[in-house]
N, C-alpha and C positions, 0 to 999 in steps of 0.2 A: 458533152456527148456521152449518152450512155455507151457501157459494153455490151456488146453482141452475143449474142447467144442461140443454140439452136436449142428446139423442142422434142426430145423423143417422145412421139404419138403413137401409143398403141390402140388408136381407138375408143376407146373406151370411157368408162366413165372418171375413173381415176386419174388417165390424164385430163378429160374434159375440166375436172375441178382444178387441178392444177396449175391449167393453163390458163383459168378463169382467174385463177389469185395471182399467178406472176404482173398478168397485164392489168389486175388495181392495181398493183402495186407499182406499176410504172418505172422499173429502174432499169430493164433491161430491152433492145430492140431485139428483137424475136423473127430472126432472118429467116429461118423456115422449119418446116416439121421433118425429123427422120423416122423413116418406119422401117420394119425388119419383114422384107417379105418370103414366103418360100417360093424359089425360082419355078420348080417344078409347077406348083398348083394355080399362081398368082394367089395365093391370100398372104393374109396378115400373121406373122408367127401366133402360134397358140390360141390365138382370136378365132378363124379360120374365114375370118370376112373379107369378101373378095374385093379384092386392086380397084374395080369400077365404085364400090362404095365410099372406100378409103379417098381417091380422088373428088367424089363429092363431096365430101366433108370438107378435105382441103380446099375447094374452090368457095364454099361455103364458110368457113372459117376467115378465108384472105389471105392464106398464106402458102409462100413455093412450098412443094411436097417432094422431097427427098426419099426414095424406094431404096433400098439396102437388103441387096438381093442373095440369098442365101442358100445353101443347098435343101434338102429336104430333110436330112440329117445329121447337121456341121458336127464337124467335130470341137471340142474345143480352142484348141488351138488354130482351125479355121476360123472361130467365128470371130476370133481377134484378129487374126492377120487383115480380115475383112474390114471388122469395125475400126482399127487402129488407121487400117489407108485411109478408110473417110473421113476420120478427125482427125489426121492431118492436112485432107483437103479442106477440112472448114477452116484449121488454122489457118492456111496460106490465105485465106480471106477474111482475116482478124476474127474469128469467132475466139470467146476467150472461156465461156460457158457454155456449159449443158445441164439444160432442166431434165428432172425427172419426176415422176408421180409417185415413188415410194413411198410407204407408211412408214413400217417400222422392223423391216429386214437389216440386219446389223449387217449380215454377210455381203448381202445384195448389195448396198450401199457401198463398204468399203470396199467390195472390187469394184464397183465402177467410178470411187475416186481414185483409186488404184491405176484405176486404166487413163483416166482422166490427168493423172498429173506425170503422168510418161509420155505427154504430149503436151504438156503446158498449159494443162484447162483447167477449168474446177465445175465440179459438181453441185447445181442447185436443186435443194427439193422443198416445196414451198407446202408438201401435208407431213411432212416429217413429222413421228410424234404425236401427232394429232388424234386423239381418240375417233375409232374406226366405225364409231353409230354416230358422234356427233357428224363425222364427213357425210356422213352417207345421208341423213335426215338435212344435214346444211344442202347438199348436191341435190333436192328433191324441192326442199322449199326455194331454191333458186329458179326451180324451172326446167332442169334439166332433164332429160327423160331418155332411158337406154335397155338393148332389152336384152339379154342373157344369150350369148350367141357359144356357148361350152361351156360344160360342169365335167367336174372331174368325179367319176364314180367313188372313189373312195369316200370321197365326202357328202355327194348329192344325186337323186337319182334324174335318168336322162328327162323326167317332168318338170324340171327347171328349166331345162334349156328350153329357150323361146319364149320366157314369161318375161314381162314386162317389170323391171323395178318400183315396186312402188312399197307400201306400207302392208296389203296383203302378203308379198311376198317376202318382206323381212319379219313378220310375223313364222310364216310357214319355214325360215330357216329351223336345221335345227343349232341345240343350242352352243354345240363345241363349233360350230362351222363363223368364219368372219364376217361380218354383216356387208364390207367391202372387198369381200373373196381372198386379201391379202396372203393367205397363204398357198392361194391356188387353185384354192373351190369351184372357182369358175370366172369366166370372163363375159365381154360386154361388149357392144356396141350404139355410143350414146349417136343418135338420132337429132334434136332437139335442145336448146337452151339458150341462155341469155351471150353466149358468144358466138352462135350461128348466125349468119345475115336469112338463112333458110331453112327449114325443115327437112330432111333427108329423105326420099320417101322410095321404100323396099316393101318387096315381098317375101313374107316366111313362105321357107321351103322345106322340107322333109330334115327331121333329126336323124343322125349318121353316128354309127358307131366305129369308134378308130380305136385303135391298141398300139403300145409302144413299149418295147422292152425296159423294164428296170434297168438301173445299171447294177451291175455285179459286186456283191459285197463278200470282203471276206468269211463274216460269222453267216453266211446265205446263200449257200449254194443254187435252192431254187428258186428265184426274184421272182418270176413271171412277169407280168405286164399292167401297164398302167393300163387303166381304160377312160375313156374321156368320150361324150355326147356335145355333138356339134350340132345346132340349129343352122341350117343353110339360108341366107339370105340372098334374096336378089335386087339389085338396080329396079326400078321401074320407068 
């Protein structure tokens, strides 16, 4: 009997490859996806792709979709008190794993085996490591197709978001930015590939600009504010 495992889904493409490699690889049953949504808007945390999309994909994928519903600003210690009650409700139903799509956040990583083994689980990441052009050119030659649903201004201007991933547009990166966004660049929503039974099929909508306060540092009195360009998508 394999171990059980859930799948944290952000959408995107990073877990699409993920998820794509756990299941060749066959060693774990894959009980259902959790996602992190914000309660106020129904989207996807940092994604901002809305719940009706997310749910297609789930239906399309084949798998139960767990929503992990969030405030619009948790604090930290809310967002654990949140995430720790749901991985204990997977434990009480033998989940013993959780996958993730990390690359190569050392931080990231150890707090959430951090968080993962104060409830008995362990953390799997199946692109760990893995150089972040080979992923992204492997995720393209597979088939898989997703189109830039937020950039974060520091790094890229709001004429990414909405473009489609392909080889033009890892070209038009520039050159300090991750070809798989890993540090933040920007995020995704894959559509399309060899683990969909269907195609997703939306409409772009108008790019949206949001702001969100730095946190406060002590050598930084004045942070000011991230800014970030969201491409609105909709269901069709």
């Amino acid at each position: 009997m394999k171990p059980k495992a859930i799948f944290n889904w952000s959408s995107g493409k990073d877990s699409a490859l993920a998820l794509y490699k756990i299941l060749q690889e066959d060693r774990f049953e894959i009980t259902s996806l959790l996602t992190s949504i914000n309660k106020e808007f129904q989207r996807i945390s940092m994604h901002g792709v809305p719940v009706s999309l997310l749910e297609k994909q789930a239906e399309s994928l084949g798998f139960p979709l767990v929503k992990l519903e969030l405030p619009a600003e948790p604090s930290m210690e809310e967002y654990q008190k949140l995430m720790l009650r749901t991985m204990n409700k997977f434990k009480g139903r033998g989940v013993t794993h959780s996958v993730f799509g990390d690359i190569f956040l050392e931080d990231l990583k150890k707090y959430r085996e951090d968080q993962l083994q104060s409830v008995g689980m362990q953390g799997i990441f199946p692109l760990w490591k893995i150089n972040t052009a080979d992923l992204i050119h492997e995720f393209l030659e597979l088939g898989f197709k997703t189109i830039v649903t937020c950039v974060n201004e520091t790094y890229l201007d709001k004429h990414f978001a909405g473009r489609i991933i392909d080889k033009d547009f890892l070209r038009d990166l520039p050159a300090d930015v991750d070809p798989c966004g890993e540090n933040g660049e920007f995020h995704t929503f894959t559509f399309d590939g060899p683990i969909f039974k269907n195609s997703i099929e939306f409409e772009i909508g108008e790019t949206v600009k949001k702001t969100y306060p730095k946190p406060k540092s002590l050598d930084n009195e004045e942070n000011g504010d991230y800014v970030f360009w969201f491409c609105d998508l909709k269901a069709t």
